[in-house]
C-alpha positions in Angstrom: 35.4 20.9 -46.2 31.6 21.1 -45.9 29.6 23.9 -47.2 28.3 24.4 -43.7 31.8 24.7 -42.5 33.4 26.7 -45.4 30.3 29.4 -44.6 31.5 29.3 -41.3 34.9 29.7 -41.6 34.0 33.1 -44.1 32.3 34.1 -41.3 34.7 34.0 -39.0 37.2 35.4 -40.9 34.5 38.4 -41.8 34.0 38.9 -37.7 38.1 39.1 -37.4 38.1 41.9 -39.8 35.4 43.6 -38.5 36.5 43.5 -34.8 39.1 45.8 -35.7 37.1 48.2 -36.9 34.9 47.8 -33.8 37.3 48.3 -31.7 39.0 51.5 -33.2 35.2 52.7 -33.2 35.3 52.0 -29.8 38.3 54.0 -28.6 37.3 56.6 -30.6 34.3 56.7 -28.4 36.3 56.3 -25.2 38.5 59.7 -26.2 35.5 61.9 -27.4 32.9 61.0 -24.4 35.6 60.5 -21.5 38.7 61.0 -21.7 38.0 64.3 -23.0 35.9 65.3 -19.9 38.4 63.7 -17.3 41.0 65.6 -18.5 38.9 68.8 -17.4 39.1 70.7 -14.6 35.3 70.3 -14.3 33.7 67.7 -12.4 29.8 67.4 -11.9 29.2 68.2 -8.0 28.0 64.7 -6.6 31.5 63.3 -7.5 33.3 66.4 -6.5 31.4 66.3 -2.9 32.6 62.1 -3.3 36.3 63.3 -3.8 35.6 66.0 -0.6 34.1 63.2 1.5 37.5 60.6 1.0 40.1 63.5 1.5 38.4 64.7 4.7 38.7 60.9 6.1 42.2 60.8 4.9 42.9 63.5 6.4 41.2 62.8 10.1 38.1 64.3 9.6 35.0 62.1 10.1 35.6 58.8 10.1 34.5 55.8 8.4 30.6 55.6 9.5 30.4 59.5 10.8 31.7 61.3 7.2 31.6 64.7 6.8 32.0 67.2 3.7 32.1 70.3 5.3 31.0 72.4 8.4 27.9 73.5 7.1 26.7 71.4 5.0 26.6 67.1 5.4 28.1 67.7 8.2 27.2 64.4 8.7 26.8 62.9 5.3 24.0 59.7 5.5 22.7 60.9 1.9 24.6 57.1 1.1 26.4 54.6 2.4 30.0 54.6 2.9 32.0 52.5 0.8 32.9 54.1 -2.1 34.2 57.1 0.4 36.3 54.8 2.3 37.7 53.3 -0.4 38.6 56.4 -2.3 39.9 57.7 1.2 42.9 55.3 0.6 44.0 56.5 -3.0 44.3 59.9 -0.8 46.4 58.7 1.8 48.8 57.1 -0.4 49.0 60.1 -3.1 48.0 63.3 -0.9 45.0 65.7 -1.7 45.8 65.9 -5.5 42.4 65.9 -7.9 45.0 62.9 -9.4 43.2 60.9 -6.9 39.4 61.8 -8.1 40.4 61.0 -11.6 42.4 57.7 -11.4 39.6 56.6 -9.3 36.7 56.9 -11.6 39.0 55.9 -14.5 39.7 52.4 -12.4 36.2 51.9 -12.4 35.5 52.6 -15.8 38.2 50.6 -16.8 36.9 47.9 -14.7 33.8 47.7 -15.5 35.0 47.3 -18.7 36.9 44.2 -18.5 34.1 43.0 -16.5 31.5 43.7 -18.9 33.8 41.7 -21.6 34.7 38.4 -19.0 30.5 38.2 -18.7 30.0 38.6 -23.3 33.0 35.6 -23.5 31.9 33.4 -21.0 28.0 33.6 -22.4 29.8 33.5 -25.8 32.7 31.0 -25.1 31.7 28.4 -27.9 30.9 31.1 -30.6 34.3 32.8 -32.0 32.1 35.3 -34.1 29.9 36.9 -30.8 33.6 36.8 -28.9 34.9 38.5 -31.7 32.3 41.0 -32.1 32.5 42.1 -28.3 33.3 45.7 -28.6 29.9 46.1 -30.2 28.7 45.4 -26.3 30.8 48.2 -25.1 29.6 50.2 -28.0 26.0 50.1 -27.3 26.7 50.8 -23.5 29.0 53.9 -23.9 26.9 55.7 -25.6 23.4 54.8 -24.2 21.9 57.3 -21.3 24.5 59.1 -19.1 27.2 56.1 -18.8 30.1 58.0 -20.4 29.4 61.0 -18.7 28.8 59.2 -15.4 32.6 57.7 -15.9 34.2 60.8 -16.4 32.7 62.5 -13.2 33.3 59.9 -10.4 29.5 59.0 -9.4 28.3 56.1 -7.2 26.7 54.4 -9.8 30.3 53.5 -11.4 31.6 51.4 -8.0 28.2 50.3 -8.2 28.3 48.4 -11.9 31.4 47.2 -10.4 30.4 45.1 -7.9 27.2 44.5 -9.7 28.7 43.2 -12.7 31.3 40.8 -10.5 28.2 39.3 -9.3 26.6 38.7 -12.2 30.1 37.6 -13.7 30.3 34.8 -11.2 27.2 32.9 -11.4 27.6 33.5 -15.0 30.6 31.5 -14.6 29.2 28.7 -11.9 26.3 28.0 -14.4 29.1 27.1 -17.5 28.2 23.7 -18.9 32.0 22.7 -18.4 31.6 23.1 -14.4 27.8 22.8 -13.9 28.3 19.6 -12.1 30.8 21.0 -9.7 28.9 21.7 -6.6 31.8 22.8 -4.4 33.1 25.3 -6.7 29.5 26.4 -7.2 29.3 27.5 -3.7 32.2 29.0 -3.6 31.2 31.0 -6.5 27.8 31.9 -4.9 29.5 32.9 -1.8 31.6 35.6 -3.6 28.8 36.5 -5.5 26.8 37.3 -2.5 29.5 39.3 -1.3 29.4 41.3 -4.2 26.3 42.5 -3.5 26.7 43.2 -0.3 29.7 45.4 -1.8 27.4 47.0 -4.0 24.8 47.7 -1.0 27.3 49.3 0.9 28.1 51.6 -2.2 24.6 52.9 -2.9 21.9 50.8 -1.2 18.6 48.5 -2.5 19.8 49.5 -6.0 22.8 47.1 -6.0 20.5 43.9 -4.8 19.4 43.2 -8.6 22.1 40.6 -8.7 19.8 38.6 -6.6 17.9 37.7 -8.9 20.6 36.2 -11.8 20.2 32.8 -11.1 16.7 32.7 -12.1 17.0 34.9 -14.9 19.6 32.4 -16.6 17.2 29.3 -15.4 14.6 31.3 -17.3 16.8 31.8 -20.7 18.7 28.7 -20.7 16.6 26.1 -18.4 19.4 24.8 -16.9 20.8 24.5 -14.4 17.8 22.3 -12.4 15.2 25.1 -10.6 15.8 23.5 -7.3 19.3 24.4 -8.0 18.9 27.6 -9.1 16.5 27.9 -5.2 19.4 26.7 -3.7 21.8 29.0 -5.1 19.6 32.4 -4.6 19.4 31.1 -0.5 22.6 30.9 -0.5 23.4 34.8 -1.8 20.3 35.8 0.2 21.6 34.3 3.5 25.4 35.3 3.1 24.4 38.9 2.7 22.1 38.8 5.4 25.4 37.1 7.4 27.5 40.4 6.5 25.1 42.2 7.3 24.4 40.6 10.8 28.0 40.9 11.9 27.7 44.4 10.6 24.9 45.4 12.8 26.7 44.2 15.4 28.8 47.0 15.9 27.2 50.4 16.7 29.4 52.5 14.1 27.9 50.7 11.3 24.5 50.3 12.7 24.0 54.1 13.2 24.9 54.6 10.0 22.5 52.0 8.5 19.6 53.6 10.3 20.2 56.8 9.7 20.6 56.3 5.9 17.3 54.4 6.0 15.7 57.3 7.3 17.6 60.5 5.8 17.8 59.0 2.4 15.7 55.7 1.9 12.5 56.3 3.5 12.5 60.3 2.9 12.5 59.3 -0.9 10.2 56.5 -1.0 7.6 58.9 0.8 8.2 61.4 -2.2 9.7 64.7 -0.3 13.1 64.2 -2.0 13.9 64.2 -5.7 11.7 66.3 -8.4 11.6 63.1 -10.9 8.7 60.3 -10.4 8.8 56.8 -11.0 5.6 55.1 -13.3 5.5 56.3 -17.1 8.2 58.8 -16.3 10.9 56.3 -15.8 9.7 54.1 -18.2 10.1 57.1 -20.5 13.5 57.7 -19.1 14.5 53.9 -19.6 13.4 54.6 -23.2 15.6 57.6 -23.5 18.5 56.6 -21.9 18.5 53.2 -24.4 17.7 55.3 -27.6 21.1 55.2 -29.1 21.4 51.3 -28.9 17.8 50.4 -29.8 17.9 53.2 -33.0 20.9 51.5 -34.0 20.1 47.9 -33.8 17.0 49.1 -35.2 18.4 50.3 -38.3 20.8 46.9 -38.6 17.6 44.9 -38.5 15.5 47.0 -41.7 19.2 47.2 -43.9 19.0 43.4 -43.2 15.2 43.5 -43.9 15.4 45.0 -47.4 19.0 43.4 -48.4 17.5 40.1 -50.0 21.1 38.8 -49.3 20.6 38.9 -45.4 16.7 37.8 -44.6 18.1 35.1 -43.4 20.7 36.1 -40.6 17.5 37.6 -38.8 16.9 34.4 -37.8 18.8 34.2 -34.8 20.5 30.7 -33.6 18.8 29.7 -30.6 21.5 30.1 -28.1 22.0 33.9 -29.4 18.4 34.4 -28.5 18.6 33.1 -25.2 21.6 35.0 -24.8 20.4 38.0 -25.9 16.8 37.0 -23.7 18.8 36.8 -20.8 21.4 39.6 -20.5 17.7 41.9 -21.4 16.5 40.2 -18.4 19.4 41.5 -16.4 19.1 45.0 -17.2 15.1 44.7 -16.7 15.6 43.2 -13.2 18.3 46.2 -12.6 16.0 48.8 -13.4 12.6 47.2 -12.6 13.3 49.2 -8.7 13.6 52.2 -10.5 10.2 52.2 -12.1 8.5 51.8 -9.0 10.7 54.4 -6.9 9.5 58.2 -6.4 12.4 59.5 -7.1 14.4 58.9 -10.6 17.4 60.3 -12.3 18.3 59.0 -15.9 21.5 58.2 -14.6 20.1 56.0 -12.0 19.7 53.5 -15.1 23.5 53.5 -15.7 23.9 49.8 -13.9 20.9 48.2 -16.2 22.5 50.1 -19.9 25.4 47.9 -19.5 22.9 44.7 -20.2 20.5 46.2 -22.1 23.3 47.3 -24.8 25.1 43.4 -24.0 21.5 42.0 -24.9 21.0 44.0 -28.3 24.7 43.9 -29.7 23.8 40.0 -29.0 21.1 40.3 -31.6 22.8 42.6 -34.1 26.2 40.4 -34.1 25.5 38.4 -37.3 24.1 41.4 -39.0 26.4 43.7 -38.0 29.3 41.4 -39.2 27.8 41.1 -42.7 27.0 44.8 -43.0 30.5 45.7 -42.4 31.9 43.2 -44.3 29.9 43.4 -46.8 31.5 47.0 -48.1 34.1 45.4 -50.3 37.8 45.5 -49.9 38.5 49.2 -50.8 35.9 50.5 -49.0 37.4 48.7 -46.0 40.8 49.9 -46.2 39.6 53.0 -46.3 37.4 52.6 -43.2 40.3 51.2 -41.0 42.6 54.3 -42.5 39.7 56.5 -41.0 38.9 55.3 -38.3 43.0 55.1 -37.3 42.9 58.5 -38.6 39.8 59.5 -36.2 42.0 58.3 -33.6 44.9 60.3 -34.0 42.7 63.3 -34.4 40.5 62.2 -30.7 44.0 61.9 -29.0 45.0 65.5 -29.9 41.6 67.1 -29.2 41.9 65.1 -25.9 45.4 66.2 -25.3 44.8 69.9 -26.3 41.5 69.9 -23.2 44.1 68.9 -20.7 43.9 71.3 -17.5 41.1 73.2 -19.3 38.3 74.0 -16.8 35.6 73.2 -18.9 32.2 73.3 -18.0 31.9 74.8 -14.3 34.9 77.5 -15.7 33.0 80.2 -13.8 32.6 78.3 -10.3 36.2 77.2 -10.4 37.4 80.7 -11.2 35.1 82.3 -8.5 36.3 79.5 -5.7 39.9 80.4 -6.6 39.4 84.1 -6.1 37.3 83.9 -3.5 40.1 81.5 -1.3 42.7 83.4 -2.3 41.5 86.5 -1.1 40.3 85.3 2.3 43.0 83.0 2.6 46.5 84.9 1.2 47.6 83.1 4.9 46.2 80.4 7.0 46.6 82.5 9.9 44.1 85.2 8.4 42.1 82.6 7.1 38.6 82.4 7.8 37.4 78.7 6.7 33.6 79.6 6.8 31.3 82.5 3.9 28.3 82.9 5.5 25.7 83.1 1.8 22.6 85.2 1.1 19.8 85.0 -1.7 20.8 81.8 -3.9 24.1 81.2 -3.2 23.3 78.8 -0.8 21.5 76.6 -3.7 24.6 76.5 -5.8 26.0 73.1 -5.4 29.0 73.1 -7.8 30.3 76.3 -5.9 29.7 74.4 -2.7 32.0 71.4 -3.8 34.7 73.5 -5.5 35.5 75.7 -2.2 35.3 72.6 -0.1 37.5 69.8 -2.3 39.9 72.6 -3.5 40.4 75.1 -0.5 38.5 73.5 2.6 36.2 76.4 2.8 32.1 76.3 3.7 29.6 77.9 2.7 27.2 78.9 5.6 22.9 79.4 4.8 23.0 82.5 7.7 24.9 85.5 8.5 25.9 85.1 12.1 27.7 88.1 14.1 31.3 85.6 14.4 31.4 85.6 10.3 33.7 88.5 8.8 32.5 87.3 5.0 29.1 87.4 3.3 28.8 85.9 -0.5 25.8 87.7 -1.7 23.7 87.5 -5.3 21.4 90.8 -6.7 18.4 88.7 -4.3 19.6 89.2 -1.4 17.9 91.2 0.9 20.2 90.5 4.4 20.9 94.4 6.1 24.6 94.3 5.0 25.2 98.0 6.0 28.3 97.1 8.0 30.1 95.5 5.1 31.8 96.6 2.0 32.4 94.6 -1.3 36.0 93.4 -1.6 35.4 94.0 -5.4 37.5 90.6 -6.4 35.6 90.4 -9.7 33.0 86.9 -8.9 30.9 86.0 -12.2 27.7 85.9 -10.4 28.2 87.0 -7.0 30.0 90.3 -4.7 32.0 88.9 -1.9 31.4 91.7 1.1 33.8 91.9 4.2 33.2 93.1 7.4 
C-alpha cells in the first residue's frame, strides 16, 4: 500500500467514526428544535390558518381555487396559491379534523426534505466516501441556521416549498452525473420532471419557487461541464414545460381567477410596498447574514483551530472538486435568495429554501477539517463523546416526551378559544358561529386561527345588531350598554352577551 493510499484509508476510517458522532449530534438537534415544538399544542398562526384552510375544503367549504378560512376573515383566501391547501385537504379527508393531520403533514415535509437534502450531498459527493460520510454535518448547518427548525415544527409554506425546490435541483443534479452525461433521452426526461417541480413549487408559494431555474447554469459555472449550449438547451426546456402547465392551467377559469387575483392581492400589493413592515436592500442582506450566523460562526471557528494547529494547515487546502462543490451548492442558495434582496417585503424565514444550500455549501468546506478535529481527540476522549452524546439523546427523548399535549407557547389564546367556544357553544343548536371584536382583538391573529381550526368560530371587525357576542379589550370604546360580561375568566379580553 502507498503512502497516499494508507493516508487515505486513515481517513476514511476517521470520517466512519466521526459520522456517528454527527449523526447523534444531529438527532439531538432534531428532538430539542422540533420535535419538542410539534409535540405542543401551539402552532404559529400562518400554519394554523394552513391547517384551517385544508379542513374547510375537506369538509365542503371553498373549494380548490375559491378557499376560505373563515366568514370574516380570507373569506376568500388569495394571500397564496393553493397547493399546499389542497394537498393537506387530503390527509383530512382520510383521518377527519384531528390536529394529527397538521402535524404529520409538516413532519412529512421535514422528513422529506431531509432525505432530499442527503440524495443531492451523495450524488455531488458520490466518488468521495469521506464527504458521503460526513453528510449529517449538511443537515447540521441547515437545522440550525435562521428559522428552519422552527419553520418545520409549525407547518409553513416555505417547507412544501424546499420540497419541490430541492426535487428540482436533485434532478438536474442527477442528469449532469458524469456516469449519464451522455444520455440525452434520460436527460430530458429528467428536465421534464424537474420543470415540473417548479411548477409544484409555484403553485405552493409563487416567484419564490422559480430559483430552480437557474441550476443548470450554476453547475455549468462550478463544474464547466456539461457543454453551455447544453446547459441553454436544458433551461428552455424547464422554461417551456412550466410555461406548458401553466398554459393548460389558464385555460380553465377556476385556476385562472385564482392566478389573477393572487397576482394582485398578494404579488403586486407587495412589490408596490403597502404590505409587509420588512424591506428588501441592506435589510435582507442583513437578514441573510443573520439567518446563516450559526453555520458561518461555526465553519469559521473550524477554519482558525485548523489555522493555528500546525498539524492541519494543510487540509485548508481544499481538493478542487470540494471547491467547486462547495462553489456551487453557495451558488444555489444565492440564486434562492437573490429575489428576496430585491423584494419590499422580507421575513427571515423567507430565506428558509436558500439555508438548506448555504449550510450544504459550508459543511462542503469544513468536511476535512471537521473530520480531523473530531478525530483528532484521542480514543478516550471519543468514547466518552459517543457515551454523551447517546446519553444527550436519551435525555432529548424524555424532555420531548414530557412536552407532549403541553400548550406551549400560545397557552393563553388556546385557553381563551376553549372557553370562549365552550360557553357559546355548550350545543350546536345555541351556537352562534360568529364574535363580533372591539379595540385590538381584531389584530390578534393566533386567537383568530385557534377559534377557527379548533371550534369553527369567526371573529367579526364590527358589532352588527344580528350578533348576540362582543369580544372586547380595556380599548374599546363601542356603546356596549345593552350587554353584560359573561365573566368566563379570558386572559386578555371580557366576552359580553347580549
Amino acid at each position: 500500500m502507498t503512502d497516499k493510499s494508507s493516508a487515505n484509508a486513515i481517513e476514511l476510517d476517521d470520517a466512519r467514526r466521526v459520522s456517528e458522532l454527527l449523526w447523534l449530534t444531529l438527532a439531538i438537534l432534531v428532538c430539542l428544535r422540533v420535535f419538542s415544538r410539534l409535540v405542543q399544542q401551539s402552532f404559529f398562526f400562518d400554519g394554523t390558518i394552513y391547517s384551517s384552510i385544508a379542513r374547510n375544503l375537506a369538509e365542503g367549504i371553498g373549494s380548490a381555487w375559491h378557499l376560505q378560512f373563515s366568514k370574516t376573515l380570507f373569506p376568500l383566501f388569495a394571500e397564496h396559491p393553493p397547493l399546499m391547501m389542497m394537498i393537506q385537504s387530503v390527509g383530512f379527508r382520510l383521518f377527519g379534523d384531528t390536529t394529527l393531520v397538521d402535524r404529520g403533514f409538516t413532519l412529512l415535509t421535514f422528513l422529506g426534505s431531509g432525505v432530499i437534502l442527503l440524495c443531492i450531498w451523495r450524488r455531488l459527493n458520490e466518488d468521495d466516501w469521506v464527504s458521503r460520510l460526513a453528510a449529517p454535518l449538511a443537515l447540521i448547518f441547515a437545522l440550525i441556521a435562521g428559522r428552519v427548525s422552527w419553520a418545520f415544527a409549525n407547518g409553513l409554506l416555505e417547507n412544501l416549498l424546499i420540497v419541490f425546490t430541492s426535487v428540482a435541483v436533485l434532478l438536474v443534479v442527477e442528469a449532469y452525473r458524469e456516469a449519464h452525461v451522455t444520455s440525452w433521452m434520460r436527460r430530458i426526461g429528467l428536465m421534464i420532471a424537474a420543470a415540473t417541480a417548479v411548477f409544484l413549487a409555484l403553485m405552493t408559494k409563487g416567484p419564490v419557487g422559480l430559483f430552480p431555474l437557474a441550476t443548470p447554469g450554476l453547475y455549468w459555472l462550478a463544474f464547466r461541464r456539461p457543454s453551455f449550449s447544453q446547459v441553454l438547451v436544458d433551461s428552455i426546456i424547464i422554461l417551456a414545460v412550466i410555461a406548458a402547465l401553466f398554459a393548460v392551467l389558464w385555460k380553465f377559469d377556476g385556476p385562472r381567477e385564482a392566478v389573477e387575483r393572487y397576482w394582485s392581492i398578494q404579488i403586486l400589493s407587495s412589490l408596490s410596498g403597502e404590505r409587509g413592515n420588512t424591506s428588501g436592500g441592506w435589510s435582507a442582506a442583513r437578514t441573510l447574514l443573520r439567518v446563516n450566523a450559526y453555520p458561518l460562526l461555526i465553519t469559521l471557528g473550524i477554519f482558525v483551530w485548523a489555522w493555528v494547529s500546525r498539524n492541519n494547515v494543510h487540509r485548508l487546502r481544499l481538493r478542487d472538486v470540494r471547491s467547486r462543490r462547495a462553489i456551487f451548492l453557495l451558488l444555489v442558495g444565492f440564486s434562492a435568495s437573490l429575489p428576496l434582496l430585491v423584494s419590499p417585503r422580507v421575513s427571515s424565514f423567507y430565506f428558509n429554501p436558500s439555508l438548506l444550500y448555504f449550510g450544504a455549501g459550508l459543511a462542503t468546506l469544513c468536511v476535512p477539517l471537521a473530520i480531523s478535529l473530531l478525530s483528532g481527540v484521542g480514543s478516550s476522549p471519543m468514547i466518552w463523546t459517543r457515551r454523551g452524546l447517546y446519553t444527550g439523546l436519551v435525555a432529548s427523548l424524555v424532555y420531548v416526551a414530557s412536552l407532549t399535549g403541553s400548550l406551549g407557547r400560545d397557552g393563553p389564546q388556546i385557553l381563551d378559544a376553549q372557553k370562549i367556544a365552550s360557553y357559546m357553544c355548550s350545543s350546536d343548536r345555541l351556537c352562534s358561529r360568529v364574535i363580533s371584536t372591539c379595540g385590538e382583538v381584531w389584530q390578534n391573529w393566533a386567537l383568530h386561527a385557534y377559534l377557527q381550526r379548533s371550534h369553527k368560530l369567526s371573529l367579526a371587525p364590527v358589532l352588527t345588531d344580528d350578533m348576540n357576542y362582543l369580544l372586547a379589550d380595556e380599548s374599546c370604546d363601542v356603546d356596549a350598554s345593552g350587554f353584560k360580561d359573561v365573566g368566563i375568566g379570558l386572559s386578555q379580553y371580557r366576552l359580553l352577551q347580549r
